[in-house]
N, C-alpha and C positions, 0 to 999 in steps of 0.2 A: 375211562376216567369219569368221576361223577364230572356234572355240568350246574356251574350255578345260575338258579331259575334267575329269568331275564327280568329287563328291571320292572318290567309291565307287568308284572307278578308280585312285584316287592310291596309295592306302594297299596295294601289294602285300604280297608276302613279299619281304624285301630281297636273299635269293637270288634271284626269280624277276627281280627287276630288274639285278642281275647281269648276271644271263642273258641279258637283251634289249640291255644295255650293252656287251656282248662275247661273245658266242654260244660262240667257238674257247674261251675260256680262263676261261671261270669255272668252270669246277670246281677250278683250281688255286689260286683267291683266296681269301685269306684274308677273308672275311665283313666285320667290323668293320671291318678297316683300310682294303680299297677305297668300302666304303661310306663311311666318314667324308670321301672325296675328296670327293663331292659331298654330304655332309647338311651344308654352308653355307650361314649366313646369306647371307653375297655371295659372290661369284667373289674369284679369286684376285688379281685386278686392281678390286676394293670392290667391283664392279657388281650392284646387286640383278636378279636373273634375271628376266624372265616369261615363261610358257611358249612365249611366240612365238620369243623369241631361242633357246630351249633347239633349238625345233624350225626355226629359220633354220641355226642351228649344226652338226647334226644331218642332215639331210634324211631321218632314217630314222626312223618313228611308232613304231616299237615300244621304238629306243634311247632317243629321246626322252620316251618316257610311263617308261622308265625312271630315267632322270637327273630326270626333273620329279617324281618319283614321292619321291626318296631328296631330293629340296631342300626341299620343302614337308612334308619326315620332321623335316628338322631343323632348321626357321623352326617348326615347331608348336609347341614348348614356351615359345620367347619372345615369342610373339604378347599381345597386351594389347587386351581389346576396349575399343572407345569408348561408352560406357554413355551413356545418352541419345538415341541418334542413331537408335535403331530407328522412330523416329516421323518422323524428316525423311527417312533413306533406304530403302530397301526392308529390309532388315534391320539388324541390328549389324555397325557396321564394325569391322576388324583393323587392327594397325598395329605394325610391330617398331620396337624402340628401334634404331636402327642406329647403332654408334659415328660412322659421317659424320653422323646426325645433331646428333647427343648435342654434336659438336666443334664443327661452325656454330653451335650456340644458346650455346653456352660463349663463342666469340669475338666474337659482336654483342651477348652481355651485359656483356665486356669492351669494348666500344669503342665501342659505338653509342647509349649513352646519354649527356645531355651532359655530367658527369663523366668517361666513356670518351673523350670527344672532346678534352675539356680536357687530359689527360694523354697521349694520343696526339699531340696536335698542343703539346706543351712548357708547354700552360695560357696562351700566349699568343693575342692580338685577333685576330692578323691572320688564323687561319683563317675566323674568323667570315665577314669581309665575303667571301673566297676562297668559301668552300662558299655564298652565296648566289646565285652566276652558276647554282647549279644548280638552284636552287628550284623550276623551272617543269618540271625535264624528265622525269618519272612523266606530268605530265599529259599532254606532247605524245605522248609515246611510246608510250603506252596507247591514245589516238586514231589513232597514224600504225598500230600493232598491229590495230586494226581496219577500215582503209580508207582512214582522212584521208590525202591528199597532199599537205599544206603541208610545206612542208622548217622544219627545227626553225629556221633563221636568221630566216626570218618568221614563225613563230607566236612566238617568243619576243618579237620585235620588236611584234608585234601586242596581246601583252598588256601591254608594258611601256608602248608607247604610247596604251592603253585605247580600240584603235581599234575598229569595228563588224566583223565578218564578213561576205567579200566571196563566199562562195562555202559551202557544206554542211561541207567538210572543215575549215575556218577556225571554223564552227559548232561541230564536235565539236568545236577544240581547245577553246574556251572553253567549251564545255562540259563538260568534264574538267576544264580549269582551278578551274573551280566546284565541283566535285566532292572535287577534292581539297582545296580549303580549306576543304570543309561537313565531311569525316572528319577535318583536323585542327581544326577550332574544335568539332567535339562530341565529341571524344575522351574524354572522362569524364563522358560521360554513358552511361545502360544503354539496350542497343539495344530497339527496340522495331519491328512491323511497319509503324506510320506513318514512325520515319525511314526503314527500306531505302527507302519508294516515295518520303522526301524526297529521299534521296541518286540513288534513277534521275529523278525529274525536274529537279536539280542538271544531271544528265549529260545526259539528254536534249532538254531545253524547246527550243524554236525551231528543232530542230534539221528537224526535218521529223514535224511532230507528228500525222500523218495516220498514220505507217508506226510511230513509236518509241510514242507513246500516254506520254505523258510522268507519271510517277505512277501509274502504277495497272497492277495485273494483268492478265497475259493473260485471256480469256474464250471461250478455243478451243482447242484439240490441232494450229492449223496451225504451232508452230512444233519444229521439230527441227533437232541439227547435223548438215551435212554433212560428208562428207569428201570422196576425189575420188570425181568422175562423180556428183555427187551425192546417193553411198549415203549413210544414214540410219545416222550411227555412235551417235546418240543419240538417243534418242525420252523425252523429259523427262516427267513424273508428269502424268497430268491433271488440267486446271487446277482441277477440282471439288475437289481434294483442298490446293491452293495455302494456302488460308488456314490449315488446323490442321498441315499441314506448318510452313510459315512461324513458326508460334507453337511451336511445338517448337525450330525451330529458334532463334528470339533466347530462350527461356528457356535452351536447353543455350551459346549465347552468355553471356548473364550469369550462368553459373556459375561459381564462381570455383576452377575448376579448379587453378592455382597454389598456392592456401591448402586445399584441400580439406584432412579428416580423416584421410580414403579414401587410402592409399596407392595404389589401383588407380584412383583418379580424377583420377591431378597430369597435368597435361599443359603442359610449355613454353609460354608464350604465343605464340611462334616458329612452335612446331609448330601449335598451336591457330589460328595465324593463318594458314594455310596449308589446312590442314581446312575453316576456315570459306569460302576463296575455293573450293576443292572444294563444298561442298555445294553455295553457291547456283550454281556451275556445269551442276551434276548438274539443280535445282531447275527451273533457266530459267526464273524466274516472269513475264521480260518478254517483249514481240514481241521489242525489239530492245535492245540497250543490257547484258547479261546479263553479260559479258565483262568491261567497263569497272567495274561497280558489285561485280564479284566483286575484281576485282583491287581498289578501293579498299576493300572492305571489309575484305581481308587490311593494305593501309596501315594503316585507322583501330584494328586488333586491336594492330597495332605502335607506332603511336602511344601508345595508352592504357595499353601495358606501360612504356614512358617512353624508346623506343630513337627519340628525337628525330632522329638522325642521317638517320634513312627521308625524311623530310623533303627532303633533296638524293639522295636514291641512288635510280636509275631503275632499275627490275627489268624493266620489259617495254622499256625498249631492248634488252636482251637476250632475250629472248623473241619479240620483233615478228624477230630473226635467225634462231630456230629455233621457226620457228609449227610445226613436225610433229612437233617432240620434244614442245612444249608440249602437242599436241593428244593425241600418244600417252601422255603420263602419264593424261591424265582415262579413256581408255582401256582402259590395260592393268591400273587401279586399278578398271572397272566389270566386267572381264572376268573377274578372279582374286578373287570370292569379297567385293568390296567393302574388299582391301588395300589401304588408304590408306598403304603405307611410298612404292610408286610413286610417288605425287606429291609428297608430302612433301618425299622424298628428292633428287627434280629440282627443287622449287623453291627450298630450300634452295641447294643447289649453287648454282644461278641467281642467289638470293642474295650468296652466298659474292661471286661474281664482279664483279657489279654493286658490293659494295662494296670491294671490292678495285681494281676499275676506279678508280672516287670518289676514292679515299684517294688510289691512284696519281695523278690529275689534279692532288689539293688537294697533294701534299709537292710537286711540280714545279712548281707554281704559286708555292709558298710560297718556295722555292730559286729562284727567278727574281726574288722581291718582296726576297729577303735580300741577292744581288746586285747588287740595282739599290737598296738602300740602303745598304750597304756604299760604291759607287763616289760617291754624295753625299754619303755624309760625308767621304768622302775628300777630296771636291772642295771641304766645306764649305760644302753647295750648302741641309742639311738645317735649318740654322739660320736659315736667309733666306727659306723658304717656309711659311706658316700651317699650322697644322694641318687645315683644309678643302684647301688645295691638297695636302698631302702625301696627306690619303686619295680625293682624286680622281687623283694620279698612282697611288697604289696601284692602285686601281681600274683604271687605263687598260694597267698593267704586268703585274697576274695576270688580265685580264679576257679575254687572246686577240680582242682587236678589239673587246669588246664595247661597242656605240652606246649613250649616255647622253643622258638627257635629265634635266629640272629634277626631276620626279615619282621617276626612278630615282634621286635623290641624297636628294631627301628620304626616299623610301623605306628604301634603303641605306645612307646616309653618314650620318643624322641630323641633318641641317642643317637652314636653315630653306627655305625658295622664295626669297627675296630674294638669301640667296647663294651657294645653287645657282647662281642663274641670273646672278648679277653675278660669279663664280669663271668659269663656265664662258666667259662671254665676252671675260673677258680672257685667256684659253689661248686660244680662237679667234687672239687678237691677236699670240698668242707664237707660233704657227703650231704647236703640240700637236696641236688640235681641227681639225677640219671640220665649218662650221655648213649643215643643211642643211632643208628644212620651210619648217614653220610657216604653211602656206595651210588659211584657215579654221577650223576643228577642229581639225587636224593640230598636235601640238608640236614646235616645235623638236626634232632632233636631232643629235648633236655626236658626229662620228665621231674616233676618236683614230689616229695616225699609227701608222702599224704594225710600224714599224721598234723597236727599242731605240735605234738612233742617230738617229732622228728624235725620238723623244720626248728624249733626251738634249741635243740643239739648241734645242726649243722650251722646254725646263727653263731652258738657258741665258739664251734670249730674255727669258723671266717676268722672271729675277731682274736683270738690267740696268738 
């Protein structure tokens, strides 16, 4: 793995770096002014630099130790250490306020809590039952990120139907499933080192508890990450040191960084929630499962800041896209010095996206449910159907195919079992539904017609 030259190398004379940046013509530069081209916080296109890109860029050591030399000139004075962290990582880490960051935590403070959500989506219902088709997909996503190869139509199917695990990867989902219901039900509570090994044995139990060790600490230096061919791009703290690490780390967790005194101690919950899935990355305190409990533990940080919305927004379906970017933020954050803006600043982004993705799915969904209530009242179609019927057609309209069963109405719809299951079988009769199951165990499920102008005919049907 390249090595970035130490700092006692960075710091030249800012002519001598000149010099290395253009050999023919720096004697005719004006000092300041070409320097100032490169003492940027980011590139001219936002991009925070690490020296790797400088010298992919470059292919010339000595321009490059130049240009690296005049960037880390002018990220020094806005650097802000993270005070407490000296004890969970090898020193004090750094981290620049970067306007991309500063913009993300501004925007999920506007919208991702549920006053933001109520006012984004016009304060009316119908986003509600809309953003619940996604409830489930952090967890799968996070599992398929790690190896599961259930496709998300059957793990969603699988929890909704509370069925068993037919296979390891069907394990992890539901074990993420688990997981992320244990970080949103103890969201306001203070972390402590019994729950992280609650929350890895959440994620891990049944799963194959010979190799993950479900609850408890490693008790060996055999585990490190790989990258390719197997090199050793991380070799995590040994484990003798795990415990008063760990207790360092959930005390500088429940520090309440936001209300702090300390002007030099506020840190976004955003950001702080992003740091915290760095450390225990860095920490690897499990065999196995280390990946999944870092990313829910960045959920549960967001959670108990009150941005409710995390709730349906998948970050690592984005991320299980770009495992090599993900991998080189942890990276190029161990390699420069312990700068945490790297990660920050990609997972953010990642962020960004992911909820941006959401919101895009939830308005088109909502534009398709406005639609198809507009043409019933037109037709006069809205006054003849109950209120249980209208929000199981809502439901079948913004659901994109989604299979209902009696458990997913009382869950969702708020009804009772009785007329779940006596609603749903007379739409069977309207030709809506497709009734299918129901052997042994199994429940009923009721597939909805896929069409607009099939649900449109069996609307008809109902009300005759």
């Amino acid at each position: 793995m390249k090595k970035v030259p130490h700092r006692s190398q960075l710091y030249r004379d800012i002519q001598q770096c000149l010099k290395a940046i253009d050999p023919e013509h720096w004697t005719e530069m004006d000092i300041f002014t070409n320097a100032m081209k490169y003492m940027q916080v980011v590139d001219d296109k936002g991009r925070y630099l690490h020296y790797f890109d400088v010298t992919d860029r470059t292919h010339n050591q000595d321009k490059a130790l130049g240009i690296w030399s005049l960037i880390k000139l002018g990220r020094a004075g806005g650097m802000l250490q993270l005070y407490r962290l000296h004890n969970v990582l090898p020193h004090t880490p750094i981290i620049s306020p970067l306007p991309g960051i500063q913009r993300i935590c501004s925007a999920i403070d506007r919208q991702c809590t549920e006053p933001g959500l109520k006012s984004l989506f016009d304060g009316g219902k119908q986003y509600e039952s809309v953003f619940r088709e996604f409830l489930d997909e952090e967890g799968i996503a996070s599992s398929q990120l790690e190896g599961a190869s259930t496709t998300r139509t059957v793990a969603k199917q699988m929890i909704e139907e509370n069925r068993p695990a037919r296979n390891e990867s069907e394990r992890m989902i539901l074990g993420n499933h688990r997981l992320m219901n244990a970080v949103w039900q103890h969201r306001y509570e203070d972390m402590s080192v019994d729950f992280l090994l609650t929350l890895h044995n959440e994620a891990t139990q049944g799963i194959n508890d010979e190799v993950y060790h479900p609850g408890t600490l490693r008790q060996d230096d055999s585990v490190y990450v790989a990258g390719r061919d197997d090199e050793k791009v991380h070799i995590p703290p040994n484990y003798t040191e795990l415990p008063s690490r760990l207790q360092s780390f959930v005390e500088w967790i429940n520090y309440e960084h936001e209300r702090s005194p300390l002007p030099n101690r506020y840190l976004h919950p955003v950001v702080k929630a992003c740091i915290m899935h760095f450390c225990l990355g860095y920490l690897h305190p499990f065999y196995d499962g280390n990946g999944r409990v870092a990313r829910a533990l960045c959920y549960w940080q967001l959670f108990r800041a009150g941005y409710d919305a995390f709730r349906y927004i998948s970050v690592s379906s984005l991320l299980k896209e770009a495992a090599v970017q993900y991998g080189e933020a942890y990276i190029k954050t161990e390699t420069d010095d312990l700068d945490l803006t790297y990660f920050v600043d990609y997972q953010c982004r990642i962020m960004e996206r992911a909820i941006n993705d959401t919101f895009k799915k939830v308005r088109d969904r909502m534009a398709r449910l406005r639609d198809f209530d507009d043409w019933m009242f037109r037709k006069g179609m809205q006054s003849r159907l109950s209120t249980i019927q209208l929000r199981i057609i809502h439901l079948m309209v913004a659901g994109d195919g989604q299979k209902l069963t009696v458990k997913y109405l009382v869950d969702n719809a708020g009804i009772s079992d009785g007329a779940a299951r006596q609603n749903l079988e007379r739409m069977v009769d309207a030709g809506l539904l497709i009734r299918s199951g129901g052997g042994g165990s199994k429940p009923v499920v009721y597939t909805p017609k896929k069409s607009i102008d099939q649900i449109k005919q069996g609307i008809a049907a109902l009300i005759s």
